[in-house]
C-alpha positions as CSV (number, residue, x, y, z in Angstrom):
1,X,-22.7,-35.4,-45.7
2,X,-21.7,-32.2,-45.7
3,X,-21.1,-29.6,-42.8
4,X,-21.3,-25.9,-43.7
5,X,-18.3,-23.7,-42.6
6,X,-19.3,-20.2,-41.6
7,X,-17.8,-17.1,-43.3
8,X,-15.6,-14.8,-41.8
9,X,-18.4,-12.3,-42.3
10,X,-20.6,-14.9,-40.4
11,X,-18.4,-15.2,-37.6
12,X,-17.7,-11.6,-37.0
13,X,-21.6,-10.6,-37.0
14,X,-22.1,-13.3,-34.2
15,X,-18.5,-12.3,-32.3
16,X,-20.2,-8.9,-32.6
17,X,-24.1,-9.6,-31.7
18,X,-24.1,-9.1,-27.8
19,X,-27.1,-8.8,-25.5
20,X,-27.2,-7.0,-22.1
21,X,-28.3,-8.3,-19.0
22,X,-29.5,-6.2,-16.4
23,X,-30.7,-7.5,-12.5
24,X,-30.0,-7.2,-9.0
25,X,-28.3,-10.0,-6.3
26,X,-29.7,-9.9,-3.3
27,X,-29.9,-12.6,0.1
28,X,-32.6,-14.8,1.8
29,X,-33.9,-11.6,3.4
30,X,-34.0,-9.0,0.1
31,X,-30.7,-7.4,1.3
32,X,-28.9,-5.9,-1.7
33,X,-25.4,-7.6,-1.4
34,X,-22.7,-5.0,-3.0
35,X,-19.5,-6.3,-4.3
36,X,-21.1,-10.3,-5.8
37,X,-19.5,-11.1,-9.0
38,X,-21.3,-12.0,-11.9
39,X,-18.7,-14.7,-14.4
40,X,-19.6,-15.9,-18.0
41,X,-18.7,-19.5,-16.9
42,X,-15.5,-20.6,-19.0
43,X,-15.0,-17.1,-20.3
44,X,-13.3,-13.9,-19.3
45,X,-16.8,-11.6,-19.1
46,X,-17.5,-10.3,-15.6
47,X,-19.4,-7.6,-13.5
48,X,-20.0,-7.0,-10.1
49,X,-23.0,-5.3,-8.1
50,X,-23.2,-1.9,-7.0
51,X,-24.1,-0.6,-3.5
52,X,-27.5,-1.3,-4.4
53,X,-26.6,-4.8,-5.4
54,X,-27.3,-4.0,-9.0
55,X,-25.6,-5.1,-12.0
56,X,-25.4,-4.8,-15.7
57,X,-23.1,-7.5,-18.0
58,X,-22.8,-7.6,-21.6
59,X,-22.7,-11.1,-23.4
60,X,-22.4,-12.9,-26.8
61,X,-25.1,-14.3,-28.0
62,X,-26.2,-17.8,-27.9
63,X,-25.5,-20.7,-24.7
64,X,-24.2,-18.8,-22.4
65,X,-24.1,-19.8,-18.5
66,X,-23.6,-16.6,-15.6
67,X,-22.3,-17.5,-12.5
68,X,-23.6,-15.1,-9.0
69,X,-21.1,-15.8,-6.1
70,X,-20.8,-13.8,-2.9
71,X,-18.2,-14.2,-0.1
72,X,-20.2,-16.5,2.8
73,X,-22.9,-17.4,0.2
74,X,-23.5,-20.3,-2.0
75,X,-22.6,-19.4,-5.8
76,X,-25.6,-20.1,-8.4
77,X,-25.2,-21.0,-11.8
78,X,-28.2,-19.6,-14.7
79,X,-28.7,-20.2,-18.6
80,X,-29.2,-17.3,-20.5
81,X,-32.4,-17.7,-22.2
82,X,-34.1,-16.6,-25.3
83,X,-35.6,-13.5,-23.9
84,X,-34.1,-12.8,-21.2
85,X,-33.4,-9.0,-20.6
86,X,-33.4,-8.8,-16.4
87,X,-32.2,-11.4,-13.8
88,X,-33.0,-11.2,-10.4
89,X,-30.9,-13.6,-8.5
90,X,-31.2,-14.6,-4.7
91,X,-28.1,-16.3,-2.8
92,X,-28.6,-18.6,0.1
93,X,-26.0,-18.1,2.8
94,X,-23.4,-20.7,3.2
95,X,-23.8,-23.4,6.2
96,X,-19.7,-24.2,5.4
97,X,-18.6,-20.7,6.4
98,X,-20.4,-20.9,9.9
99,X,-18.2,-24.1,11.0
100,X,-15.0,-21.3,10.1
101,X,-12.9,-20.7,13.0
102,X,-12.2,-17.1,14.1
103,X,-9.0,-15.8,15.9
104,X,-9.7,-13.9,18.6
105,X,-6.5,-13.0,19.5
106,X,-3.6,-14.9,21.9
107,X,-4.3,-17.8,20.1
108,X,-7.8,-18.1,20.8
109,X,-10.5,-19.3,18.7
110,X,-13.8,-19.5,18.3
111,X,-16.5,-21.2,15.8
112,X,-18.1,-18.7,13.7
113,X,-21.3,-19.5,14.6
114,X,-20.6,-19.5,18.2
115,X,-19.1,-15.3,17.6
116,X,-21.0,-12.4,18.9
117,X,-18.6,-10.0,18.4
118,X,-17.7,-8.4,14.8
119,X,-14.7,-9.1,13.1
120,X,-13.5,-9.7,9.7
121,X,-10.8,-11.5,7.9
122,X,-8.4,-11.4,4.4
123,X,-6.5,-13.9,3.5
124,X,-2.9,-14.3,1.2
125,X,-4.3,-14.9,-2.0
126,X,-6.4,-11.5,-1.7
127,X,-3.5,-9.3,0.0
128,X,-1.2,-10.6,-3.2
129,X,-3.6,-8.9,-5.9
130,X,-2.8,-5.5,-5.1
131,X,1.0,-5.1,-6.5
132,X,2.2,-2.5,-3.2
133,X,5.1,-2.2,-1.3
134,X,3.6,-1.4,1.6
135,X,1.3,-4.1,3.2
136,X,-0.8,-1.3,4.6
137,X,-1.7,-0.2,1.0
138,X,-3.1,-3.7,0.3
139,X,-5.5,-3.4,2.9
140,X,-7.5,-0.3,1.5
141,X,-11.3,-1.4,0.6
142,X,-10.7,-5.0,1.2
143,X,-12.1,-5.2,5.3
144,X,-15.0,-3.6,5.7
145,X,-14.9,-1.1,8.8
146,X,-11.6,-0.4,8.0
147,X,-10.2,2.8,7.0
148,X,-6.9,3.3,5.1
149,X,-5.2,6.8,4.9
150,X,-2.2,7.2,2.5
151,X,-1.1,10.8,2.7
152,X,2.0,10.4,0.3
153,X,3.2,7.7,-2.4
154,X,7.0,8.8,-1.5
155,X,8.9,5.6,-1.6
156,X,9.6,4.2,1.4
157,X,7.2,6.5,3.4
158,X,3.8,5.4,1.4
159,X,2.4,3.4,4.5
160,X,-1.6,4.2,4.9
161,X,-3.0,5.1,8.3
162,X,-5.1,2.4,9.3
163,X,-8.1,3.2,11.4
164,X,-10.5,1.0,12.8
165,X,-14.8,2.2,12.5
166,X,-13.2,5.9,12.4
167,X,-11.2,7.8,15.0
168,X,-12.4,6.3,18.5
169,X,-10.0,7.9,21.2
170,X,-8.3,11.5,21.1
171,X,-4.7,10.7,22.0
172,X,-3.8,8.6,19.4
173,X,-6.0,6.2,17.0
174,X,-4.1,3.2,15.5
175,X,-5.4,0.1,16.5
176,X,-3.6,-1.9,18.5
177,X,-1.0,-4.7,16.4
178,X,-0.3,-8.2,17.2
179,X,1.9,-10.9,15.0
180,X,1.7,-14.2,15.7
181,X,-0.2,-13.5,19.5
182,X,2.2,-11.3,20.8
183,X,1.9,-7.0,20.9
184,X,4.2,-5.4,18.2
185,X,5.2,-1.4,17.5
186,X,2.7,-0.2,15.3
187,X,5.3,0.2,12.6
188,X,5.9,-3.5,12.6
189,X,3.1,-4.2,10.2
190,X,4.8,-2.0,7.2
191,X,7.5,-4.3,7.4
192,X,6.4,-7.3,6.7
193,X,6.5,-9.3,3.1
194,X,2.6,-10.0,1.6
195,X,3.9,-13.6,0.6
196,X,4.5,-14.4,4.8
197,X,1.3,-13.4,5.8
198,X,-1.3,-16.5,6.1
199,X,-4.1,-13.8,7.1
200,X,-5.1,-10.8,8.4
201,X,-8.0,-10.5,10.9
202,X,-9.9,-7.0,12.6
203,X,-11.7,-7.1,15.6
204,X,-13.8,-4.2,15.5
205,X,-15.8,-3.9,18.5
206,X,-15.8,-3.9,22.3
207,X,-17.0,-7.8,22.4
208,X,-14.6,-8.7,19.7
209,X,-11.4,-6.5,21.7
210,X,-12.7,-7.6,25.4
211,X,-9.8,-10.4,25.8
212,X,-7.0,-7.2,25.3
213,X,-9.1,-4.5,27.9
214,X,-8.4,-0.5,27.2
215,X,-5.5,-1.7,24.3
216,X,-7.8,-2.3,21.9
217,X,-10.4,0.5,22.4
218,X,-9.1,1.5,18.9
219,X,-9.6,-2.3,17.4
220,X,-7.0,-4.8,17.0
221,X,-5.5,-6.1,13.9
222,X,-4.2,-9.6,14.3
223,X,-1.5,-10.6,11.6
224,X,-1.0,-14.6,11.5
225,X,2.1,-15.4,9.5
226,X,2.9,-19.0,7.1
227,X,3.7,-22.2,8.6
228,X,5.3,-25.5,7.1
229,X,3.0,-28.2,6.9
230,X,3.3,-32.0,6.9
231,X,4.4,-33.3,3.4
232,X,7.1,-32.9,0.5
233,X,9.2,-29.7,0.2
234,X,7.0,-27.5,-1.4
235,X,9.0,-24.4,-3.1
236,X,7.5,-21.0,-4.8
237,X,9.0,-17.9,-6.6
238,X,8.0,-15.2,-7.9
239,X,9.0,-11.6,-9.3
240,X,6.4,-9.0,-10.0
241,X,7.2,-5.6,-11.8
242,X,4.4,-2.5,-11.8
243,X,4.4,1.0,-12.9
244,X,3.8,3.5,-10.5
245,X,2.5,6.5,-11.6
246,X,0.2,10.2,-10.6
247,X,-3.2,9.8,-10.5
248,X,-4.2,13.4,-10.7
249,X,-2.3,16.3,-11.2
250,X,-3.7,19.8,-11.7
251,X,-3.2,21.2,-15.3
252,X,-1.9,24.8,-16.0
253,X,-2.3,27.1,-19.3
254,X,0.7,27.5,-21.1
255,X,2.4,30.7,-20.9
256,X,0.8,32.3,-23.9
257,X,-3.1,31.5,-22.3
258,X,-1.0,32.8,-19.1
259,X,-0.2,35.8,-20.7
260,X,-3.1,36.8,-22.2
261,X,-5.3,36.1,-19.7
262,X,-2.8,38.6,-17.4
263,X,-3.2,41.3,-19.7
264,X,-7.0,40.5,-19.3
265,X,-6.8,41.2,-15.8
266,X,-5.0,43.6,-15.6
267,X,-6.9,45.7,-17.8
268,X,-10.2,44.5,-16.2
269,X,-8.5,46.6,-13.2
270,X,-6.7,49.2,-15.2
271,X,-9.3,50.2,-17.9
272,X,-7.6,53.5,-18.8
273,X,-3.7,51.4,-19.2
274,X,-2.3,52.0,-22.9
275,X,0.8,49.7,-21.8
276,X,-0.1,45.9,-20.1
277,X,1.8,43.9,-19.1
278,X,2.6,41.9,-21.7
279,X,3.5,43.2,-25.7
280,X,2.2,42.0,-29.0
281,X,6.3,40.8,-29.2
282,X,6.3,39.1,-26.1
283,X,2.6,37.6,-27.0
284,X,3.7,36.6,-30.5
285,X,7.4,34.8,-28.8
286,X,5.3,32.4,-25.9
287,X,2.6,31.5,-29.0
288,X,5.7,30.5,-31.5
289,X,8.1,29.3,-28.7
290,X,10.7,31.3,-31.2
291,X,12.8,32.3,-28.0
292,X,12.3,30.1,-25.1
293,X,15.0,31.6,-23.3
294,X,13.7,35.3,-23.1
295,X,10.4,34.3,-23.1
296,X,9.9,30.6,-21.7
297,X,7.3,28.2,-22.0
298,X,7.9,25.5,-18.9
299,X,5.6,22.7,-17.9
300,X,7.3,22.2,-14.7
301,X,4.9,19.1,-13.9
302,X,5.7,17.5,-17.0
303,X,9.4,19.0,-16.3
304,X,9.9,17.0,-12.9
305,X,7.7,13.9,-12.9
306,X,8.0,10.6,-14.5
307,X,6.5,6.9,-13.7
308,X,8.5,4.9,-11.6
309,X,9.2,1.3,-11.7
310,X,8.7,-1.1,-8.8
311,X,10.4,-4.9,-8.4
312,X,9.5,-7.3,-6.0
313,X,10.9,-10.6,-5.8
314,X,10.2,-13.7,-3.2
315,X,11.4,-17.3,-2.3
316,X,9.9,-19.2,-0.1
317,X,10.5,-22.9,0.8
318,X,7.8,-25.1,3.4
319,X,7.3,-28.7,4.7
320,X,8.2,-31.3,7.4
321,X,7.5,-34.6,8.6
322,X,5.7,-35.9,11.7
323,X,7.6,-34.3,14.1
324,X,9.0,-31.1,12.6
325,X,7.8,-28.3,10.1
326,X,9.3,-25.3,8.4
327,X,8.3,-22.0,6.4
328,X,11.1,-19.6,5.4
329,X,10.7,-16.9,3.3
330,X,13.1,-14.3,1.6
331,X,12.0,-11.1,-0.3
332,X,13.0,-8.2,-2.2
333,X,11.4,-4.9,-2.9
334,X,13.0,-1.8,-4.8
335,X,10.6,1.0,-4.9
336,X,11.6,3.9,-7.4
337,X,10.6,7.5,-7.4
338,X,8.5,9.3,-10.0
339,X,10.9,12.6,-10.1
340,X,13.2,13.1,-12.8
341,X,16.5,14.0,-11.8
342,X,19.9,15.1,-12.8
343,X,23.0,12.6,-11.6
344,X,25.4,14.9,-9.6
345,X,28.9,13.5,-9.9
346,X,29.2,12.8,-6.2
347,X,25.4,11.9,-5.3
348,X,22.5,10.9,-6.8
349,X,19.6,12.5,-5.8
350,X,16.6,10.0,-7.0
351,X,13.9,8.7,-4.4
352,X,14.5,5.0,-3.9
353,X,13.6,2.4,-1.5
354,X,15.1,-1.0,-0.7
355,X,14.0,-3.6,1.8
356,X,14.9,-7.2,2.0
357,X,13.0,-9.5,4.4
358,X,13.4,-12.9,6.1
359,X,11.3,-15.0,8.2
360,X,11.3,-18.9,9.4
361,X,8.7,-20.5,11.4
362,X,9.6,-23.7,13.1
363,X,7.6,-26.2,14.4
364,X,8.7,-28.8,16.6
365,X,6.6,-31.5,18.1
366,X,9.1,-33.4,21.1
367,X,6.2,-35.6,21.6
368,X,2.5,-36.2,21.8
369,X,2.4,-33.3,25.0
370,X,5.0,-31.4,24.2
371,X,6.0,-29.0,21.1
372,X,8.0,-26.1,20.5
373,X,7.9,-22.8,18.0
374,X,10.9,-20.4,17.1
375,X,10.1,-17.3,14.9
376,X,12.7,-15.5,13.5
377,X,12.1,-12.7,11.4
378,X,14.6,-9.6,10.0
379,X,14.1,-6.6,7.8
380,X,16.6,-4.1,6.0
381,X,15.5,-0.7,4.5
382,X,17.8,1.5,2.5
383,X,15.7,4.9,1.7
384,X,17.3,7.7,-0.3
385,X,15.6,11.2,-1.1
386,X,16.6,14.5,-2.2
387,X,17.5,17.2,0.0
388,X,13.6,18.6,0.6
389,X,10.5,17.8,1.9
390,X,7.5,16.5,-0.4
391,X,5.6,19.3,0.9
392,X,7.6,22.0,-0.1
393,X,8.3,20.5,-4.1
394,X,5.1,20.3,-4.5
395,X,4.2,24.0,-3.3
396,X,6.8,24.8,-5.0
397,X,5.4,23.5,-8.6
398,X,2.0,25.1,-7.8
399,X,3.3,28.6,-7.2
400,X,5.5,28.8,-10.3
401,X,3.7,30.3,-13.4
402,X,5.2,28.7,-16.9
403,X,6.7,31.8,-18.0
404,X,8.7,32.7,-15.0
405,X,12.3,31.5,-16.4
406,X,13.6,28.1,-18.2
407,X,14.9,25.4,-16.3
408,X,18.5,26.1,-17.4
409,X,20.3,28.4,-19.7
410,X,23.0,27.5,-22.5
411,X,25.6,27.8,-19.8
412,X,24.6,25.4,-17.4
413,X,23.3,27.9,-15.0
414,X,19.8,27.1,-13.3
415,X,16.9,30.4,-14.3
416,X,15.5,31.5,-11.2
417,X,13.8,35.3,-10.4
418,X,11.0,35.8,-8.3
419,X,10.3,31.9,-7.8
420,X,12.2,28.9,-6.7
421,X,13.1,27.0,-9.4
422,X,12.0,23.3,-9.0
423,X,14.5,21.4,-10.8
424,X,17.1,23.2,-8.7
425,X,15.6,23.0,-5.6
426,X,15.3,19.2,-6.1
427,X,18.8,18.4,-7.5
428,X,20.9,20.9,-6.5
429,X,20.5,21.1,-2.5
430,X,21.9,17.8,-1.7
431,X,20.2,14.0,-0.4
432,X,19.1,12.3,2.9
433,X,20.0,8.5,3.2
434,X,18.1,5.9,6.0
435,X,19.3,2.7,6.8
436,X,16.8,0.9,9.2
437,X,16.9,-2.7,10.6
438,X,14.6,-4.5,12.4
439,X,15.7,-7.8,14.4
440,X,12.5,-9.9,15.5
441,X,12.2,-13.4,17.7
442,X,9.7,-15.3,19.7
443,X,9.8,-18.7,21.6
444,X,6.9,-20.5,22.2
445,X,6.2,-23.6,24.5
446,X,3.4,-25.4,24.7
447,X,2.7,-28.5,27.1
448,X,-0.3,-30.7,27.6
449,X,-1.5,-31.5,30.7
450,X,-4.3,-34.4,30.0
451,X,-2.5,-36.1,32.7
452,X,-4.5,-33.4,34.9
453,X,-7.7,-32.8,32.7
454,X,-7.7,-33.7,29.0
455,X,-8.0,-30.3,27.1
456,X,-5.8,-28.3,29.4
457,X,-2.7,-26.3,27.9
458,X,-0.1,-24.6,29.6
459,X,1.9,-22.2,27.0
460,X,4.5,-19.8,27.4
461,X,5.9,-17.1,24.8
462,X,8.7,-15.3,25.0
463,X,9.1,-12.6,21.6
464,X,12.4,-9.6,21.4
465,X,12.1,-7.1,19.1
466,X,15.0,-4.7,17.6
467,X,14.5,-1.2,15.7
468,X,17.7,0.6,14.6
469,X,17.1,3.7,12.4
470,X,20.1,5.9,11.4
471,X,19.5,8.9,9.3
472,X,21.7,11.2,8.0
473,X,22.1,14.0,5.5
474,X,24.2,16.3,3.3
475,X,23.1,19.5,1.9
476,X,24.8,21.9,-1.3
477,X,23.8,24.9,-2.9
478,X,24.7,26.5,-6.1
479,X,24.3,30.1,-8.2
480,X,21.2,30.7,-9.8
481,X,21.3,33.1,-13.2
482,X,18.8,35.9,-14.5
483,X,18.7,36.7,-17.6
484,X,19.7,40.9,-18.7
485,X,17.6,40.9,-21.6
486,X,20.4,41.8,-24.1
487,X,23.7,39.5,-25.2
488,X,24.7,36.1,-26.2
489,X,22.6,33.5,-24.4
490,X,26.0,31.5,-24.4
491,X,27.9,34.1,-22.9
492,X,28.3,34.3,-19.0
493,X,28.7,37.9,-18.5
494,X,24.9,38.2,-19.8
495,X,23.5,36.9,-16.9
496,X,23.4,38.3,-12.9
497,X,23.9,36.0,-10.5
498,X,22.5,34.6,-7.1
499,X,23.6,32.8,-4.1
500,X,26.6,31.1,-3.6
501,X,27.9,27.8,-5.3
502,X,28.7,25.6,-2.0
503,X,30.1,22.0,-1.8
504,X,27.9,19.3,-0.4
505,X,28.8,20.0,3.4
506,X,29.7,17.4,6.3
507,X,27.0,14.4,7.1
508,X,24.8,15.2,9.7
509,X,23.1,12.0,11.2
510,X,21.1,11.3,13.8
511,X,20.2,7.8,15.0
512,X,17.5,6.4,16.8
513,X,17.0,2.3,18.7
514,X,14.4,1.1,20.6
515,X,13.5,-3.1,21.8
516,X,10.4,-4.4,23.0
517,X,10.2,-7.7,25.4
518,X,7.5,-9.5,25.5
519,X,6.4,-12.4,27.6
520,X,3.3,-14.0,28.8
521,X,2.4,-17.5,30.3
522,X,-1.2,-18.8,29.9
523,X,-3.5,-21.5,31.1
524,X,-5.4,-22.8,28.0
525,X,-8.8,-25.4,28.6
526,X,-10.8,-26.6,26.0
527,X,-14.1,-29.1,26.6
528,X,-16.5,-30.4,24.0
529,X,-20.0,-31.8,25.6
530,X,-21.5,-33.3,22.0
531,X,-22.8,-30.0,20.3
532,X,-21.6,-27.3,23.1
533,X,-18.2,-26.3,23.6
534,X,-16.6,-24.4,26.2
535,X,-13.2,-22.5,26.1
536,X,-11.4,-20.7,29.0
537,X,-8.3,-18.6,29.3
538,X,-6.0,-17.5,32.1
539,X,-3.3,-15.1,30.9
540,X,-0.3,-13.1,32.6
541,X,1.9,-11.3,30.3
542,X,4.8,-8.5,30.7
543,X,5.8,-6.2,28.5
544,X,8.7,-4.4,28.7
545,X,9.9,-1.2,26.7
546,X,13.4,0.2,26.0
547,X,14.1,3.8,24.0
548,X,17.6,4.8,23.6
549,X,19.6,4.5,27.0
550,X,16.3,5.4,28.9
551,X,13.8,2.8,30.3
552,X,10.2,4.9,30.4
């Protein structure tokens, strides 16, 4: 017997022979279902729908096997066969995702069947695919109804405004936040670590928000954080590095398109002119680049950006027995700035952030009726910028033409006439530094009283917050130089000067504290009657807000 062993030619034709598959998903009721994955089973191939619930996938030929799965739907498995150009595929809903339980907030919850009002849920494993270092970043397209606003990528200061089926009140739109059942500052959410977060949930409208009143006429978000579970110790790490970078950045001629097209203009306007404003020599000097100092060429964009590197590293431990369970987590985040800068001996203007986080959940169960839960959690941020706002580099960069001076001359001295110059303005007029702590702890009782009525719960909670912020800064100036036209490019006396060349000065600071207090008491009963249940909550709660010295 013999078995024929394909050529290389052979195997590279049939690596290389592919057919495309074209089809829609849709449910029980024709309803195009955006977002379903399409998988070559045991291979790396894989499409999803569009809005329309359409799809297109590309796949060797021969026995090949697609997978269609959906979120809340059964997944169906179908062999390619000879032929076949266009697969419609149908997905049944799954009867396993009604029997899910839904948080409705303090504690509460509810059989998904059984909920009326709309509400949506994301869980670890999902929040940990997007590499951010701000939670509110992960959340962007992942919940529908949700809306996520990032208005800068500064480190540190990259949180997304998160708003809830659109702006819903005038005075002020972020939902309302809760971690763990109890009301946080609306700030508390960017400080948390993705790998203590068990699951994020959104109540979206009025049935879903009813249990918090007017508080949630924006939608609630309800954060639910890792516990320890009964069994062996069970210990993760990780590190993750990603490159952050611009997405889109506007792109300017260079300065001999610049020139040109001003001469262009300018006799468009002067038709008569024998002298525009730019010669043959100064033409012929930006297209050769044969004296960039007389006649620069700058891409400031290219000049003052750079990608940035971003680290975050976690430990967590969990377990218990019987009786007691843990989770405590530690992580680290260093978030780096895209702008390239220039190390002054006594500062160091680069954008950075720092935070470090712990948490640990404990669970203790005194006996049968009685159990206890103590949730402490701490934060540290360490932000450092340069001297100026984001707003005004960026206007800056967009205002300067490439020809305007060089970014520094043979004798140190920054070029600046007419403009600001950039690289100057971002290492040259000092740095701001933010330290930030945030001190978190909540108590939690919980007693059965079946010796009354099995299935009633008294609880209590009792949660203190911290936030410290102190900022402070230090500003410097220094001489700018023009060019005369004539001399030694090395020599200082062919340059005039401007401004003054100024120390960095004193700090200025300014601080800022505030605590929350939380407590509430509650009256839980729960009562099965074979296939109905009933649930029923009585709830009195005070919170209590300190700012500064002052209590509002």
């Amino acid at each position: 017997l013999s078995k024929k062993i394909p050529s290389f030619l052979e195997r590279v034709g049939s690596y290389l022979a592919t057919i495309e598959i074209t089809g829609k998903v849709v449910d029980e009721q024709g309803l195009p279902l955006p977002g379903a994955t399409v998988t070559v089973k045991g291979g790396g191939v894989t499409a999803s729908t569009d809005k329309d619930g359409r799809y297109s996938i590309k796949l060797p030929e021969g026995n090949v096997v697609l997978v269609y799965s959906y979120i809340g739907f059964v997944s169906q498995e179908i062999t390619i066969g000879a032929g076949d150009k266009v697969l419609n595929v149908t997905l049944k809903a799954s009867d396993q995702s009604l029997d899910e339980l839904v948080i409705l907030g303090f504690g509460q919850t509810q059989k998904k069947i059984a909920q009326t009002g709309s509400s949506v849920s994301i869980g670890l494993k999902e929040l940990k695919q997007s590499p951010t270092a701000n939670i509110t970043n992960a959340l962007a397209g992942r919940l529908p109804g949700l809306t996520a606003i990032q208005i800068s990528g500064e480190p540190g200061n990259d949180k997304s405004q998160l708003l809830i089926r659109g702006r819903a009140t005038v005075n002020g739109q972020e939902p309302l936040i809760t971690i763990d059942g109890v009301k946080k500052d609306y700030r508390a959410i960017s400080l948390l670590d993705v790998n203590e977060i068990e699951n994020i949930t959104i109540l979206k409208d009025a049935s879903a928000t009813a249990l918090y009143g007017v508080k949630g006429a924006n939608g609630v978000i309800i954060v639910t954080t890792r516990r320890g579970k009964q069994g062996k110790p069970t210990v993760s790490a990780s590190v993750q590095r990603a490159v952050q970078t611009t997405i889109r950045l506007p792109e300017y001629v260079d300065s001999y398109n610049y020139a040109v097209l001003a001469n262009e203009a300018y006799l468009n306007d002067h038709p008569a002119a024998e002298m525009p404003p730019y010669n043959a020599e100064a033409l012929e000097a930006y297209r050769t680049g044969s004296d960039p100092y007389k006649y620069p060429n700058v891409d400031w964009f290219d000049e003052m950006m750079k990608p940035a590197m971003q680290t975050q590293a976690n430990f967590n431990i969990s377990g218990g027995g019987q009786q007691s369970r843990y989770f405590v987590n530690v992580g680290y985040t260093d978030q780096g700035g895209i702008y390239k800068t220039e190390k002054d001996p006594k500062y160091d203007p680069t954008s950075s952030f720092k935070r470090y986080n712990f948490r640990s959940n404990v669970d203790i169960d005194f006996d049968d009726n009685f159990s206890m839960s103590l949730n402490l959690f701490g934060a540290i941020e360490n932000k450092k910028d340069p001297n100026i706002s984001v707003a005004d580099l960026f206007w800056t960069l967009n205002q300067i033409p490439p020809n305007a001076f060089p970014v520094k001359f043979p004798t140190g001295s920054y070029g600046e006439k007419g403009f600001i110059n950039p690289a100057r303005f971002l290492n040259q007029s000092g740095f701001r530094e933010s330290f930030n702590s945030s001190l978190s702890g909540m108590l939690s009782l919980t007693r059965k009283l079946n010796f009354i009525t099995p299935g009633l719960t008294l609880k209590g909670n009792y949660s203190f917050d911290g936030y410290f912020q102190n900022d402070f800064r230090r500003s410097k100036s220094v001489m700018t130089a023009d060019y005369k036209g004539l001399g030694d490019y090395n020599d200082p006396a062919s340059y005039t000067y401007k401004g003054i060349d100024a120390p960095l000065s004193a700090p200025t600071s300014a601080f800022n504290q505030k605590r929350d207090v939380w407590m509430d008491v509650s009256l839980n009963y729960t009562k099965q009657y074979k296939d109905h249940g009933f649930t029923g909550l009585l709830l009195v709660n005070r919170a209590q807000e300190v700012i500064g010295n002052q209590v509002p």
